[in-house]
N, C-alpha and C positions, 0 to 999 in steps of 0.2 A: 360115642360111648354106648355102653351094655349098661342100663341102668334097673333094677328093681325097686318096686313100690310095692313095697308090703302091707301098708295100711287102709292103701285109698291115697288120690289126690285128685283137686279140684282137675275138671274134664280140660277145663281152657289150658291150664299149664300142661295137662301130659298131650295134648293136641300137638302144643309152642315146643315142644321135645322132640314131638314123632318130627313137625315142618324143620326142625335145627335139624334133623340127621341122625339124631338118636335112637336106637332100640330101646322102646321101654317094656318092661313086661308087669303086669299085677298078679302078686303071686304072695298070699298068706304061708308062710314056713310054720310046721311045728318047731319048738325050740330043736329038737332032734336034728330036723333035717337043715335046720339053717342056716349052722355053719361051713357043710358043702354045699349049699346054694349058693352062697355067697360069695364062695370061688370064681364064679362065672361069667360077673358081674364086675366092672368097673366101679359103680354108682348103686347105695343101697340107699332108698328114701325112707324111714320109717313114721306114725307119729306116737302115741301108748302101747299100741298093744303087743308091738314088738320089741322084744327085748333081746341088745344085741350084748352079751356078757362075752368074759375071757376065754371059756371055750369057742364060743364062734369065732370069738379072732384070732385062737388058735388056728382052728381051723381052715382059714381063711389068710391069715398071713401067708408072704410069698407070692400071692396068685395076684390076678390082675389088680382086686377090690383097694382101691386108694381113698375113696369116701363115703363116708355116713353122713346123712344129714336127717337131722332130726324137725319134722314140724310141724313144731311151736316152741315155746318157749326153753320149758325142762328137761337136760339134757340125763336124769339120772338109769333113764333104763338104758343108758349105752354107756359101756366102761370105757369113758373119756381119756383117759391119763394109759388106761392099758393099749388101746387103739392107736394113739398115736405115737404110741414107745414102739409100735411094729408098724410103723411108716402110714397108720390111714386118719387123715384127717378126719375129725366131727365139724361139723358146723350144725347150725338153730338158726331157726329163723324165729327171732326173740320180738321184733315191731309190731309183726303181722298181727296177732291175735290180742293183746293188750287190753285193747277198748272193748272187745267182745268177753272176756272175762274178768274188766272193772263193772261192765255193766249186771253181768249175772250175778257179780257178789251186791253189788247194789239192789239188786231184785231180788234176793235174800234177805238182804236188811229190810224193807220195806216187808216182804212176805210174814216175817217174823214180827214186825212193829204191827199189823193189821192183821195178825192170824189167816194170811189167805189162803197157806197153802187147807189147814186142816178143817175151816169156814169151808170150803168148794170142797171140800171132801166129805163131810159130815151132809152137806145139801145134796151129794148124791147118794146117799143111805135115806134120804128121806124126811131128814130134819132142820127145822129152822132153828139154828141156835144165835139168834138174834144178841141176848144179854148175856150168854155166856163168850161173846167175839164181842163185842160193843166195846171191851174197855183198850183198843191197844192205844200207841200211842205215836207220837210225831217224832219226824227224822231232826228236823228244824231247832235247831238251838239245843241239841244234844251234843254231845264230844264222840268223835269218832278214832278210837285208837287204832294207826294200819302198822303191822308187824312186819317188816320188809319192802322198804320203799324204794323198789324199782320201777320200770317201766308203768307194770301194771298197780302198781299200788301209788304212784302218782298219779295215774287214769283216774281211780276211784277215789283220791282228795279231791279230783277238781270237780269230779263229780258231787260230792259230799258237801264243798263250798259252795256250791249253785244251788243247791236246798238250805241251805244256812247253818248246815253242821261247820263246828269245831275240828281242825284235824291236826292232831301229833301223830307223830311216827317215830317208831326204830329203828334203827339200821347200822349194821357195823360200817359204812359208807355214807358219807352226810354229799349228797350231791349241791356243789357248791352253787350259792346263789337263789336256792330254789324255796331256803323259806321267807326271802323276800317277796317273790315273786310271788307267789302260793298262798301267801299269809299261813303259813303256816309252824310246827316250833318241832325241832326234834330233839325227844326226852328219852331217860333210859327206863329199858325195860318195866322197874320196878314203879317208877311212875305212871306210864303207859297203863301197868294192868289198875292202879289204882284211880285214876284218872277219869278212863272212858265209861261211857256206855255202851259202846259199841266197840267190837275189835272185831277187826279184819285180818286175814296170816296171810302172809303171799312171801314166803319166804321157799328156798328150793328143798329137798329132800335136805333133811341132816344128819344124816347116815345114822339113824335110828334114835337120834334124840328127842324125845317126845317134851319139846316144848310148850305145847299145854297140855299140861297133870297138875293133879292136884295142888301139888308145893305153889304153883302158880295160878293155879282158880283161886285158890283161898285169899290172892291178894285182890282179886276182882272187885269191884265191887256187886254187891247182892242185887238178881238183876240184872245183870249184864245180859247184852245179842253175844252171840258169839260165830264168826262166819267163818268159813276155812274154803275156799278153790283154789289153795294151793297143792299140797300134798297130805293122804291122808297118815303118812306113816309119823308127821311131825303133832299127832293127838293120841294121847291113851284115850281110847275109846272108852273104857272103864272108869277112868276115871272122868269125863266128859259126860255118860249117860248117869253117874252118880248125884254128879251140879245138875243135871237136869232135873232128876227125881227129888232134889232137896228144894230147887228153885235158885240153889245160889245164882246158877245161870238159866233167866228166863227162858230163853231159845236160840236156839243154832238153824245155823242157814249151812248145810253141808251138799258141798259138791265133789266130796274126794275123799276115800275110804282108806283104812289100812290095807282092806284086801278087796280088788274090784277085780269080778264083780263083788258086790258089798255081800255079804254073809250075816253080818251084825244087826238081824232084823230088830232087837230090840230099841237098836240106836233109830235106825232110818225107818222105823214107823211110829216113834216118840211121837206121841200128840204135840209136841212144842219143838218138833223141828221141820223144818222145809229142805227137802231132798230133790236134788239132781241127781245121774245119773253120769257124771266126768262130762260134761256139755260145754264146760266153760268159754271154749276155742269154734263152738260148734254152730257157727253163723255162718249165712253164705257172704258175707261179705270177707269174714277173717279168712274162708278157705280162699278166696281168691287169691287174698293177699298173701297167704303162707303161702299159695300155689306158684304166685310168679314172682314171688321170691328165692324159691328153691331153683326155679328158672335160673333165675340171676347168679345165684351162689354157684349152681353149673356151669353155667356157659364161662365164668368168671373164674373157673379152679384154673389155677397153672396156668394164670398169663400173669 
């Protein structure tokens, strides 16, 4: 097969491609030109930065292109339902990345309990702000509220339980068996936000529902971490850098913007927030694994 990779893929899987027989080509498209590129192509691999909407697959219906595969996790920048009503499969490679984005959110919560992002940052301007960081506080026997308990938001319970936090979860899907095992309790929403100390969102795009606003910080408690490496389009930003400036919510640990790159300098240079830059997927270990998984999902179409 004719396959393009638009975003980058770990070196070993597009290697295990060329040795299968495969043309692969690495090739960034402007949105413009992507939907006749994509003609030419059997296999289109993308992971963020490529967005495959209804025109491209205008464009591109009819012709060879039978798959998109997205990876990682979140399939919302490819019109999933539109794609495959014109014969082309999506698939995700949802395992691979998991542990490498429960862990970034968990290096969040800790950055924001111990001030480190803006502690190492203040130290390179030249200052020792010793008592004004001295006061954070511990992960351990706090409650950790996680907002969409999948894959990746199970990672970071079992992570959260190995430091001694508490963890409830939300989820329109209670996977069975798992708050025995877990010790853990799944509660609704309105509990969750009044509950935690901590909340985590790992929920997918909601097609423009901004989940945390207002109507829903004010159930929080005063104080609250608030971390997001899901998606940024599920927070009003506005009303997010508002709790911040009152304190209702201490700190945010943000790895995902309404608009990336981030524009909202006022958010993501908050003295009380801890910013990434969309990294959460962004270990060499995850790309391996998304790499020879996409492998897999290949070699595997149509038998």
């Amino acid at each position: 097969m004719r396959i393009l990779v638009t975003d980058g893929m770990d070196k070993t899987a597009l290697e295990q491609l060329k040795k299968n027989g495969h043309e692969v080509v690495e090739q960034f498209y402007a949105p413009e030109e992507l939907g006749a590129a994509l003609r030419d192509f059997d296999v289109c691999v993308v992971r963020s930065a490529t967005k495959v909407r209804k025109v491209h697959i205008d464009a591109a219906k009819g012709s060879r292109l039978k798959l998109i595969i997205r990876g990682g996790v979140g399939v919302d920048n490819i019109d999933v339902q539109y794609a495959e009503e014109n014969g082309i499969a999506v698939k995700n490679t949802p395992r691979a990345s998991s542990n490498s984005v429960a862990e970034l959110a968990l290096s969040h919560m800790l950055s924001c309990a111990r001030y480190i992002s803006i502690a190492g940052h203040t130290m390179r301007e030249g200052k020792w702000e010793k008592k004004a960081y001295g006061k954070g506080i511990e992960l351990g026997g706090k409650t950790l509220g996680i907002i969409g308990f999948g894959r990746i938001g199970q990672a970071l319970g079992r992570m959260a339980k190995g430091i001694g936090m508490t963890v409830i979860a939300q989820d329109i899907y209670h996977v069975p068996g798992i708050e025995e095992q877990m010790g853990m309790q799944y509660v609704e929403l309105d509990e969750l936000l009044e509950r935690s100390d901590f909340i985590s969102l790992h929920t997918p795009s909601l097609n423009g529902v901004k989940l945390i606003r207002k109507e829903n910080i004010d159930k929080m408690k005063d104080g609250v971490v608030f971390i997001n490496t899901s998606r940024g389009d599920n927070v009003d930003e506005a009303d997010l850098l508002e709790a911040l400036n009152s304190g209702k919510i201490h700190a945010a640990g943000l790895d995902v913007y309404a608009d990336e790159p981030a524009t909202n300098a006022a958010l993501y240079c908050h003295p009380a927030v801890s910013c990434t830059p969309h990294i959460g997927a962004a270990t060499k270990e995850a790309q391996k694994r998304i790499g020879a998984e996409i492998v897999d999902i290949i070699e595997g179409f149509g038998k």
